[in-house]
Legacy VTK file of the C-alpha trace (Angstrom):
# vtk DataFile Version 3.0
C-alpha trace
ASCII
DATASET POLYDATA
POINTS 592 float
146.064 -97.390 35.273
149.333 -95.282 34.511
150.530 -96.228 30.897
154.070 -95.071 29.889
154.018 -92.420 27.009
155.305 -95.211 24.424
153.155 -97.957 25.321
150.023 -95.317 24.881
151.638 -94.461 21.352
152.710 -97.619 20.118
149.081 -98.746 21.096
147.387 -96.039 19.250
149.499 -96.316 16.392
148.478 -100.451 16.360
144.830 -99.244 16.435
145.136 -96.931 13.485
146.813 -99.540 11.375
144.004 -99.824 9.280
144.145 -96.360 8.162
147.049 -96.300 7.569
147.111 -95.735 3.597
145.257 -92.655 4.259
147.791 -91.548 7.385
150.712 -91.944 5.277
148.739 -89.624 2.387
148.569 -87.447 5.168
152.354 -87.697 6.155
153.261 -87.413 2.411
151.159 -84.279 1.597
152.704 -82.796 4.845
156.138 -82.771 2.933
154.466 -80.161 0.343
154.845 -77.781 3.260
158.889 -77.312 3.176
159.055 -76.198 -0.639
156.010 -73.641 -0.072
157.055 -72.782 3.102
160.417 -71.631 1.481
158.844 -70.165 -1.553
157.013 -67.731 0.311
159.723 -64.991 1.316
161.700 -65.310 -1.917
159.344 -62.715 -3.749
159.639 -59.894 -1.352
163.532 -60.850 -1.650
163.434 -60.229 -5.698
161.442 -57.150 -5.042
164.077 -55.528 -3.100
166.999 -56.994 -4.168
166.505 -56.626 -7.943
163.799 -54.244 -8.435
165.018 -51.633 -5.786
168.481 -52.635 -5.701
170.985 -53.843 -8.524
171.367 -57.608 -8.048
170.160 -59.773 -11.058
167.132 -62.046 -10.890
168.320 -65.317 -9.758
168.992 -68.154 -12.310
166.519 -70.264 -11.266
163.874 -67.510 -11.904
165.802 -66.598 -15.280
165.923 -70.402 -16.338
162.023 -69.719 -17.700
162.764 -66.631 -19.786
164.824 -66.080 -22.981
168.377 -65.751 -22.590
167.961 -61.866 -23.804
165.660 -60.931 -21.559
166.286 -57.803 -19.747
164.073 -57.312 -16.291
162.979 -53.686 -16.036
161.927 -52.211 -12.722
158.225 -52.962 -13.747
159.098 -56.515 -14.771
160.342 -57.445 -11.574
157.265 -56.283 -9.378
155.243 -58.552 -12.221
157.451 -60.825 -11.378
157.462 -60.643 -7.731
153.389 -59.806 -7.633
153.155 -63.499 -9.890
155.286 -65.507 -7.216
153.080 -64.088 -4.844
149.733 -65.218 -6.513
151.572 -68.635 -7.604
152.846 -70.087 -3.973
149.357 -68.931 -2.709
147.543 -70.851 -5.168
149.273 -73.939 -4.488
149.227 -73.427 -0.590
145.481 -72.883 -0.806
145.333 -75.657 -2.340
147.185 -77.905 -0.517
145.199 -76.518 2.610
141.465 -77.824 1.329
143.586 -81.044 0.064
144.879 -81.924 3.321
142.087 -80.346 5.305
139.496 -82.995 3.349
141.925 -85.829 3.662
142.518 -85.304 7.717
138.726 -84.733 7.686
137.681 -88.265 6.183
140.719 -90.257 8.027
140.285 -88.851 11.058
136.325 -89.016 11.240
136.776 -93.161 10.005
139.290 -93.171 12.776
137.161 -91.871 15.328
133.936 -94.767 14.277
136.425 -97.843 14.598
138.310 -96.910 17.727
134.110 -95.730 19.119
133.126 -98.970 17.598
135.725 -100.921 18.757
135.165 -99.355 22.398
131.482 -100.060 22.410
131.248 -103.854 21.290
134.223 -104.297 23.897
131.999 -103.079 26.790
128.784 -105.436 25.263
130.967 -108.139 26.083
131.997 -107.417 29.457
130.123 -108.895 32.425
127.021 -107.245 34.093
129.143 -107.167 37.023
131.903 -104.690 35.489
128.673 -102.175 34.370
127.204 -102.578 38.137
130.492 -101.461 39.505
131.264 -98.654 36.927
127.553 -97.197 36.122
126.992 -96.268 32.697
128.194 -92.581 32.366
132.138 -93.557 32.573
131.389 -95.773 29.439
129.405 -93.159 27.653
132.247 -90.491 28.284
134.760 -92.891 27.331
132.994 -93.686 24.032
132.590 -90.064 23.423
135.069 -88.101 24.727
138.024 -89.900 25.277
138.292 -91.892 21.884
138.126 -88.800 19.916
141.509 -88.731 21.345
142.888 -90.521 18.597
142.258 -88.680 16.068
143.628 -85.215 18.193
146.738 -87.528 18.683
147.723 -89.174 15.408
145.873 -86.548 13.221
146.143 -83.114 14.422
149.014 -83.668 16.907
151.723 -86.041 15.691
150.983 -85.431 11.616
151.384 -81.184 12.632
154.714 -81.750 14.720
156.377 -84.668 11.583
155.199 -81.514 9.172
157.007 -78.998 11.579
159.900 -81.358 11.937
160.541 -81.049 8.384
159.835 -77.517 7.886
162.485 -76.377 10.656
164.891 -79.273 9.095
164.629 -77.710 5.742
164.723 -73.726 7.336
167.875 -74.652 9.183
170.068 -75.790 6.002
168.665 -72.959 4.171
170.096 -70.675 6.963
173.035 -72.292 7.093
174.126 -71.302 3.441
173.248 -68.322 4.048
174.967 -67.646 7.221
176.044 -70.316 9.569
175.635 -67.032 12.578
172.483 -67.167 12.168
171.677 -70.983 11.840
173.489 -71.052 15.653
171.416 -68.105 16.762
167.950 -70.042 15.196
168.796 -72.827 16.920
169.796 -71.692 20.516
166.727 -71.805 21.438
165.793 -75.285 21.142
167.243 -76.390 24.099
165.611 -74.447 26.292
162.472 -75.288 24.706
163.021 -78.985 24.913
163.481 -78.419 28.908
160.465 -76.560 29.627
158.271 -79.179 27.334
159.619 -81.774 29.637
158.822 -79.983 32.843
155.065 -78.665 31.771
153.899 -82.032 30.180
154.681 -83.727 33.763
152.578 -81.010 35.340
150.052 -81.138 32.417
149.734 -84.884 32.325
148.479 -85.284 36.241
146.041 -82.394 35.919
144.660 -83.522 32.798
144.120 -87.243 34.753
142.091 -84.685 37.483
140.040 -82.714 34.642
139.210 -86.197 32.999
137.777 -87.571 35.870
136.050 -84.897 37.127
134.168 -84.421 33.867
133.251 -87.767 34.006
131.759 -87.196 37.424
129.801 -84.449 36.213
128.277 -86.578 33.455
127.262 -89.732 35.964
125.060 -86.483 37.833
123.349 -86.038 34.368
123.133 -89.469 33.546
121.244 -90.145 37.084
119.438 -87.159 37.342
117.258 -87.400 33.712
116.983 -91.392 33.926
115.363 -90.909 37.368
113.483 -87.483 36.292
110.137 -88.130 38.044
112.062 -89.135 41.253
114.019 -85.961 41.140
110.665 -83.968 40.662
108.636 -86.354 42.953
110.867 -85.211 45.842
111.518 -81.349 44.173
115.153 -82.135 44.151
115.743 -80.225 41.381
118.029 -77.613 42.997
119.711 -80.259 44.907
120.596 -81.981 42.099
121.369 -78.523 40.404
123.920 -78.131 43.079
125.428 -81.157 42.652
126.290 -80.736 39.188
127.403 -77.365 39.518
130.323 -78.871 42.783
131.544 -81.492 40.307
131.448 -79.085 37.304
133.209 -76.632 39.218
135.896 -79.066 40.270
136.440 -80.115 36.744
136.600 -76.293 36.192
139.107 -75.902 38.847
141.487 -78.451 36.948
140.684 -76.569 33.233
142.040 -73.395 35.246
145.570 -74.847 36.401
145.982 -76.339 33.074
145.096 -73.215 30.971
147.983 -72.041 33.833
150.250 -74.321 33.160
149.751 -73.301 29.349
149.883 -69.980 29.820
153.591 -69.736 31.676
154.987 -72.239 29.574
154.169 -69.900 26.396
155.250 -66.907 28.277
158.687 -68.423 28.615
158.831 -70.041 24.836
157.497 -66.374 23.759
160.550 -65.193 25.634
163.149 -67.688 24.685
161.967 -66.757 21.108
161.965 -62.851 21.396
165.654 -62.554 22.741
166.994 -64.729 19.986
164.598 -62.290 17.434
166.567 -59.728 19.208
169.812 -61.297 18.237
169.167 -61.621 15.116
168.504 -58.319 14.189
171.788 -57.007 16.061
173.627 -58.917 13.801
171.504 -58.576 10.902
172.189 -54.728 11.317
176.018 -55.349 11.472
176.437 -57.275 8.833
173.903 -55.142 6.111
176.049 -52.109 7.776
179.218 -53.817 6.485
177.880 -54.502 3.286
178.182 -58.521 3.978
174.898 -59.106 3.580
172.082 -57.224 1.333
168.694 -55.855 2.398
166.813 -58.461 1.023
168.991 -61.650 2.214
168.251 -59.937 5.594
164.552 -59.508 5.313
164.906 -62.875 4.044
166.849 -64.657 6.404
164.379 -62.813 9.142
161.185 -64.238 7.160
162.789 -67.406 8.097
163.407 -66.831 11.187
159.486 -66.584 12.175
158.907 -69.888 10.036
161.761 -71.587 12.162
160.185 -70.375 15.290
156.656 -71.306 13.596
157.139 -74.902 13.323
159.243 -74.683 16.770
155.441 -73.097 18.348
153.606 -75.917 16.588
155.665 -78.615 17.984
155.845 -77.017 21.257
151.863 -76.029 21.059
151.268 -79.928 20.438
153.421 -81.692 22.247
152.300 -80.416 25.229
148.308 -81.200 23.866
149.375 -84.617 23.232
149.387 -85.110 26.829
145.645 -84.197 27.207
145.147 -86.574 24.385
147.332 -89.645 25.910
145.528 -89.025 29.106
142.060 -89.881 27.076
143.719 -92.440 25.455
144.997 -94.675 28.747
141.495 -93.822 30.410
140.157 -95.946 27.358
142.746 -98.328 27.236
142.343 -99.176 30.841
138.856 -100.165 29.948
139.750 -102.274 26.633
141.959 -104.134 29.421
139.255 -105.258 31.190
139.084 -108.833 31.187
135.786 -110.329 30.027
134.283 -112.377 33.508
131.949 -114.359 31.586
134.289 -115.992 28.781
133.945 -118.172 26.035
136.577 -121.435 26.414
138.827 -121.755 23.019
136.455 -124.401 21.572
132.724 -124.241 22.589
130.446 -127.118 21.732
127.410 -125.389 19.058
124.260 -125.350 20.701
121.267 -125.116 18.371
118.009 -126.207 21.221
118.344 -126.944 24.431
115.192 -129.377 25.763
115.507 -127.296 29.701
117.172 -129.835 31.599
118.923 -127.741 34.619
121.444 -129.362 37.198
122.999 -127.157 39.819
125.397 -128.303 41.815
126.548 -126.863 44.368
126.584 -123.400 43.358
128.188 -120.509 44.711
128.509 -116.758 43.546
130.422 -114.088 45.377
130.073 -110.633 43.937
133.152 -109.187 44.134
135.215 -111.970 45.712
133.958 -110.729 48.779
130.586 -110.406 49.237
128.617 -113.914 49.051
125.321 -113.512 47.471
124.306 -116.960 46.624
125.340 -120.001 49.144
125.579 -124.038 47.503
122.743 -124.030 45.346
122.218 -127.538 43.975
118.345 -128.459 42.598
117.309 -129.945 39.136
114.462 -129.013 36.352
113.427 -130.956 34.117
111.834 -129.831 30.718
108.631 -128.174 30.460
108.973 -127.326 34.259
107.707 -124.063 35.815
109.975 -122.943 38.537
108.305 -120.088 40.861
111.318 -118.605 42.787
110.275 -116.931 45.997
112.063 -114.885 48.377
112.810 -111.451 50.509
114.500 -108.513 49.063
118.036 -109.627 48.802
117.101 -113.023 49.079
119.685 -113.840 45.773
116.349 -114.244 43.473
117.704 -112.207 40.210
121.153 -113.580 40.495
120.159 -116.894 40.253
118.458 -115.784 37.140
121.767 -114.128 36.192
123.450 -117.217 36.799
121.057 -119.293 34.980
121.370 -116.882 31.659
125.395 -116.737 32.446
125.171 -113.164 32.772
127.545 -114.186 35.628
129.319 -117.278 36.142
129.446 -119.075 39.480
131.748 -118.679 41.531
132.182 -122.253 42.825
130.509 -124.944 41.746
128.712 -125.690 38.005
125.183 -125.396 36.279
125.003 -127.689 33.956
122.302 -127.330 30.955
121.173 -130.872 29.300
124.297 -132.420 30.969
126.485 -130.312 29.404
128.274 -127.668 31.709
127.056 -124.345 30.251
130.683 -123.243 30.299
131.451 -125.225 27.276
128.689 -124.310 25.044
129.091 -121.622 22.836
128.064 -118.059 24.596
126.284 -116.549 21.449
124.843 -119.785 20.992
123.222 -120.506 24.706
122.053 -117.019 25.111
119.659 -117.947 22.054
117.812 -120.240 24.059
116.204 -117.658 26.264
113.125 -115.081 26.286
112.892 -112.640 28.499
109.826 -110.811 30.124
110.738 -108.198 32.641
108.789 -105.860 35.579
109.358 -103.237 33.440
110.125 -104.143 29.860
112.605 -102.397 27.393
111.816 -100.998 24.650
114.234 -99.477 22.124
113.153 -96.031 20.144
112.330 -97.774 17.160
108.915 -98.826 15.620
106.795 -101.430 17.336
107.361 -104.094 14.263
110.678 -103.551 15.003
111.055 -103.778 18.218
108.642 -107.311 18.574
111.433 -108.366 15.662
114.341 -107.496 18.194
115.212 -111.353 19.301
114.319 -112.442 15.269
115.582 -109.273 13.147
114.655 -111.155 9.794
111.521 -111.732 10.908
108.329 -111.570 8.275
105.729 -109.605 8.669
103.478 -111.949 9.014
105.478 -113.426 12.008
105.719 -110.343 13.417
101.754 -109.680 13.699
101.142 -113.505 14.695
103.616 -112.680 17.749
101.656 -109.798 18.096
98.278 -111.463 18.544
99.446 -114.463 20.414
100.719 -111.526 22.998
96.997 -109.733 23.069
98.849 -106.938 21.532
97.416 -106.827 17.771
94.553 -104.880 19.083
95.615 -101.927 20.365
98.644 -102.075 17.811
96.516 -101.835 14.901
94.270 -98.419 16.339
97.379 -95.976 16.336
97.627 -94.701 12.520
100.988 -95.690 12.010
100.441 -99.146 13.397
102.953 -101.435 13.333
105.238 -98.171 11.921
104.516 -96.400 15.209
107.654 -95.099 17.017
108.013 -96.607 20.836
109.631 -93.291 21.818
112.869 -93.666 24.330
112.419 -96.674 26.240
108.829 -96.806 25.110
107.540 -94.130 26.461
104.855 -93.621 23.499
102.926 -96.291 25.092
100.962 -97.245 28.592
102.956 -99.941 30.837
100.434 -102.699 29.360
100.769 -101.805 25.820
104.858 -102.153 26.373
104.474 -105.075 28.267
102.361 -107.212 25.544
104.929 -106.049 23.127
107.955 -107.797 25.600
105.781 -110.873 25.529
105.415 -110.704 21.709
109.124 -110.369 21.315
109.255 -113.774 23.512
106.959 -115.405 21.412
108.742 -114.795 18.208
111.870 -115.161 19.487
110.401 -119.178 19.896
112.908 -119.879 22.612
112.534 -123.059 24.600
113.527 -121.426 28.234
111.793 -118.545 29.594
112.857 -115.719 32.239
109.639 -114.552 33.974
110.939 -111.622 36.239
107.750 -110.208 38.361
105.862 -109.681 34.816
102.682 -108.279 36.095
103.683 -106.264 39.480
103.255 -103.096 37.926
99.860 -103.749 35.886
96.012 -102.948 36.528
93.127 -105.786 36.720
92.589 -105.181 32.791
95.984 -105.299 31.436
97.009 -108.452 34.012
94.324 -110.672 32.403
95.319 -110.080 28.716
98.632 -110.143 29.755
98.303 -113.522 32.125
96.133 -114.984 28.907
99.372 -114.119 27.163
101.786 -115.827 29.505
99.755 -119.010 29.911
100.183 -119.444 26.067
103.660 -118.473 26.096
104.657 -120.880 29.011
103.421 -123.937 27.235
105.913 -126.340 25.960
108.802 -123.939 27.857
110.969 -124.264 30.541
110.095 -121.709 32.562
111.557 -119.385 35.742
109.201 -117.253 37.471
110.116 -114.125 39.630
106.913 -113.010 41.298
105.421 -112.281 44.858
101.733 -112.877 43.187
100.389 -116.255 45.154
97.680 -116.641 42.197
100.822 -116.821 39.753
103.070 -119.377 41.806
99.597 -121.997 41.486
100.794 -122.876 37.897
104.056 -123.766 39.153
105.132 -127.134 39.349
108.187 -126.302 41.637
109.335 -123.838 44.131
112.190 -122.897 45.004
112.852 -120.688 48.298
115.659 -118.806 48.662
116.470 -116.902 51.943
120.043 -114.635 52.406
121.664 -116.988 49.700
120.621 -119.861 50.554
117.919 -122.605 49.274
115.955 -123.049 51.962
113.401 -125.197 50.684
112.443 -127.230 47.070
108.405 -127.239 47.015
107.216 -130.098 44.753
103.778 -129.234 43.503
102.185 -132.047 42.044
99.823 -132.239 44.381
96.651 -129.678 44.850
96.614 -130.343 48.467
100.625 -128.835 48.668
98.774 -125.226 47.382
98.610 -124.609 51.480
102.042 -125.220 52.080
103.362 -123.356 49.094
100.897 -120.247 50.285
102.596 -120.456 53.592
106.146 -120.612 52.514
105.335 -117.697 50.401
104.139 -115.433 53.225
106.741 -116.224 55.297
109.364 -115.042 53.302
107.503 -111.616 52.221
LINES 1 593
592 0 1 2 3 4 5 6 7 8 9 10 11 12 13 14 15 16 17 18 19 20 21 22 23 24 25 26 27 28 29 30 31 32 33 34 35 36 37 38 39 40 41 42 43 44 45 46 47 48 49 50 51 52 53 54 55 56 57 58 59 60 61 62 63 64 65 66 67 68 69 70 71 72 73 74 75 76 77 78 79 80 81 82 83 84 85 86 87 88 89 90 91 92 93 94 95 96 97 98 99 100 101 102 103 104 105 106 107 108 109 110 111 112 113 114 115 116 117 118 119 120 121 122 123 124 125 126 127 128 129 130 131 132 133 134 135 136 137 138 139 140 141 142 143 144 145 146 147 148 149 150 151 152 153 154 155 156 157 158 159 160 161 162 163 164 165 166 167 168 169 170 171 172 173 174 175 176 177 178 179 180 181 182 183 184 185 186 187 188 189 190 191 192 193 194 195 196 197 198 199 200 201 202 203 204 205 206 207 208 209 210 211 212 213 214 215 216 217 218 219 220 221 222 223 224 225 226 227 228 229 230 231 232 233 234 235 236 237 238 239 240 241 242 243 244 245 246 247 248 249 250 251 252 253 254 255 256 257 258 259 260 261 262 263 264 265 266 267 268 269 270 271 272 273 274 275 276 277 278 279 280 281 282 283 284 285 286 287 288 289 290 291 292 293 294 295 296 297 298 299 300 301 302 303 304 305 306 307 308 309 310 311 312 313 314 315 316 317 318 319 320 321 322 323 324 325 326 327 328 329 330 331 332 333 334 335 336 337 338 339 340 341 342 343 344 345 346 347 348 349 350 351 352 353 354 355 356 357 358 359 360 361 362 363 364 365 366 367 368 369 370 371 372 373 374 375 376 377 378 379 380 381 382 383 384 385 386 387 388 389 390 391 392 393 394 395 396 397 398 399 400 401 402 403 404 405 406 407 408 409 410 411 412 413 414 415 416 417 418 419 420 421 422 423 424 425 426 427 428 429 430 431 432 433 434 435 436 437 438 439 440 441 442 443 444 445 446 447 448 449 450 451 452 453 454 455 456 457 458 459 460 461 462 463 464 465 466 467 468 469 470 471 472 473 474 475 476 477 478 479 480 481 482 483 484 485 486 487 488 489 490 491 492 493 494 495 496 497 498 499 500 501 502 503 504 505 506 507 508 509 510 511 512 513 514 515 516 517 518 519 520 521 522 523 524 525 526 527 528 529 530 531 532 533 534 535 536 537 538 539 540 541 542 543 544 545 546 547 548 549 550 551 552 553 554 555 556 557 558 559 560 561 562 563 564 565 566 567 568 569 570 571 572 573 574 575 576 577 578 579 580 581 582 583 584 585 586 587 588 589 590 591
């Protein structure tokens, strides 16, 4: 999405709002900048003028000694050596001032806009992430929202400071000599042009680098989240390879931009030494014809490198605000995506559902194109156990989506306890599921805390009740930290059993009345199955329940089938009856 330059600013300076107490601290401090800036040449002035020369001190400096007072040769370069000491004690210190203050806004900056940025993309659909992939979000989050704080901190802040500064060396120069005020400021147009004409340029290679970067970090993301594929296959090198075209692309795009960079500042050094050049040429002339001193002329050429200081910073940043705006619409043009699943403007509270399901005539199309589930209509009743069987592809895990409104249909309406789940509220409804996956997640976190994860005030006595009703106080209980252990990323601490029993735990103290069974024991040996199936048949009770599975022994505890094929429902088993087992074997194989 291409934002204009003033809808990306006005935007960023809405998000900073917050801070902005601190930002204007910042903005006010950067005024402390003219007076020092000016201070600085005045003491090599005095030196020359009055302790090499014959002009007297200036009043201002005599205003803080006796009216008597006669400056000797050796008073002056006190004098001049004291200035010196004095406007570098103050800058110093305005420098760790500012410095600490630009520090602490911009890192609080940075955390809102990142948090901001990450509970946005919670909220958006499962569909967005399967589209996107998770590295573009992570890169966003980390990259591109630092952004901010380059743009509003150490971009816009430097060039208001610079603004000020060459504002403040101009008049100076003009009471001095208006000549030279002209010559100082010749070179701004030219300056102006060629900022124009390289952020352009900048802008659309910056768009390239971004993306390209991003690419690279989807390779990394990939490779090390399927690491034993990778190995499995001795892809490394591939992989290797991969990286390195997408790095070098990205690398390609760093190279025109540091080009771009590089022959704009040739020409601004230029611009800047031919109107140096013209200053001394009539610098000499006038200090020939005695119209100007020695000193107002080393003076008046001090200035001129702090007018062509601030007119390098503003030219420096202006053309890295475009790097920074580029960031900025990337994550704007994320924060703009619309939320599929939403909330209506006021949901009905929903504190237990009893597991009363009504489809009707349910559709879902995954990208408006692409139908993946066909006119669904059935109906559970409480307490039911629904085996859903099908082929790969068959629509099996987006019906579950649909039931936990990960997605939302896209005709038709599900309705839960006769209420269309549209209207409850979403926080609310999603609290009346557990989930037990193939392979369960785990977050790197203690054990305790992750069987707490659906009840994060739980007790610990809840905690090791969930534990034993999931077969999983046993083993928890033999590693020396126990319930203190650390999981490791996603787990990996522990066998595929161990995590399992700890998913089931987290269902049990979650207490919720509907459970999501997705193929729960695929992956397990004979051992781990039966403590874990012992688990489940304790878990189930009382529970609406959907079951994912391909295991015939599993589908005999279900009261109801349901048979999807390519989207469609092509069957609704009623089990009631043992002598139905046959039929509900055969459907089963036929669809495998």
């Amino acid at each position: 999405m291409n934002f204009s330059t003033s809808y990306l600013l006005k935007r960023s300076f809405d998000q900073a709002r917050p801070h902005w107490l601190y930002i204007a601290g910042i903005f006010i401090c950067n005024f402390f900048t003219v007076p020092i800036t000016l201070m600085k040449p005045l003491a090599l002035k005095i030196l020359i003028d009055s302790g090499f020369g014959a002009k007297p001190v200036p009043n201002f400096i005599t205003f803080f000694f006796p009216s008597n007072y006669e400056f000797s040769f050796a008073s002056v370069i006190g004098l001049s050596i004291s200035l010196v000491i004095f406007v570098a004690l103050i800058d110093n210190i305005y420098i760790v001032v500012i410095w600490l203050l630009n520090t602490y806004t911009g890192e609080r900056l940075v955390r809102d806009f990142r948090l901001h940025i990450f509970n946005h993309i919670q909220q958006l659909s499962l569909a967005y992430h399967d589209r996107k992939g998770t590295a573009e979000s992570v890169y966003k989050i980390q990259y591109d929202a630092y952004a901010i704080r380059t743009l509003i901190i150490e971009n816009l802040s430097p060039i208001l400071s610079s603004f000020i500064t060459l504002t403040g060396m101009i008049v100076v120069m003009l009471n001095i000599n208006w000549h030279f005020a002209i010559i100082a400021c010749s070179v701004i147009p030219p300056m102006a042009i060629l900022i124009r004409f390289s952020s352009k340029k900048l802008k659309k290679e910056w768009q390239k680098v971004k993306e390209n970067e991003s690419n690279a970090m989807s390779v990394i993301q990939e490779v090390l989240t399927s690491l034993r594929v990778v190995k499995a296959f001795g892809q490394e090198n591939g992989e290797s390879g991969r990286f390195m075209s997408k790095t070098d692309m990205a690398m390609k795009g760093q190279l025109k931009v540091a080009w771009i960079d590089a022959s704009f500042y040739f020409c601004i050094g230029m611009t800047y030494a031919i109107g140096t050049a013209l200053f001394i040429f009539l610098g000499a002339k006038y200090v020939y014809s005695g119209e100007m001193t020695l000193g107002e002329l080393t003076m008046v050429m001090t200035y001129l490198g702090q007018i062509y200081g601030p007119l390098d910073t503003i030219s420096r940043n202006l053309n890295e605000v475009q790097s920074s705006l580029v960031s900025l619409g990337r994550v704007y043009s994320l924060l703009d995506e619309e939320k599929e699943v939403k909330e209506i403007a006021n949901p009905v509270n929903f504190i237990r559902a009893n597991g009363l399901f009504e489809f009707h005539n349910v559709s879902f199309h995954y990208k408006k194109e692409t139908s993946i589930l066909n006119d669904l209509s059935f109906k559970i009743y409480p307490g039911d156990r629904v085996g859903i069987i099908g082929s790969t592809g068959a629509g099996k895990s987006t019906l579950i989506s649909l039931i936990t409104r990960f997605y939302d249909p896209t005709y038709g309406q599900i309705l839960v306890d006769g209420v269309n789940i549209k209207e409850y509220k979403l926080s609310d409804y999603r609290k009346q599921f557990s989930i037990v996956l193939q392979e369960p997640v785990l977050f790197s976190t203690t054990i305790g805390e992750n069987i707490a994860y659906g009840l994060p005030n739980a007790s610990k006595a809840e905690i090791t009740e969930a534990a034993k009703m999931a077969n999983a106080h046993n083993f928890i209980i033999n590693y020396p930290d126990g319930y203190d252990t650390l999981t490791g990323e996603r787990g990996m601490n522990l066998s595929g059993g161990e995590r399992q029993r700890i998913s089931i735990a987290r269902a049990f103290i979650k207490n919720a009345p509907i459970l999501i069974l997705d193929e729960p024991t695929s992956s397990l040996d004979v051992k781990n199955e039966s403590q874990i199936m012992e688990a489940m048949e304790r878990l189930v009770k009382g529970r609406t329940t959907f079951l994912i599975t391909h295991r015939l022994d599993m589908l005999n505890s279900c009261n109801i089938i349901l048979h999807l094929e390519k989207g469609c429902l092509e069957e609704i088993i009623i089990n009631n009856e043992t002598d139905t087992i046959a039929r509900i074997k055969a459907t089963f194989l036929s669809s495998i």
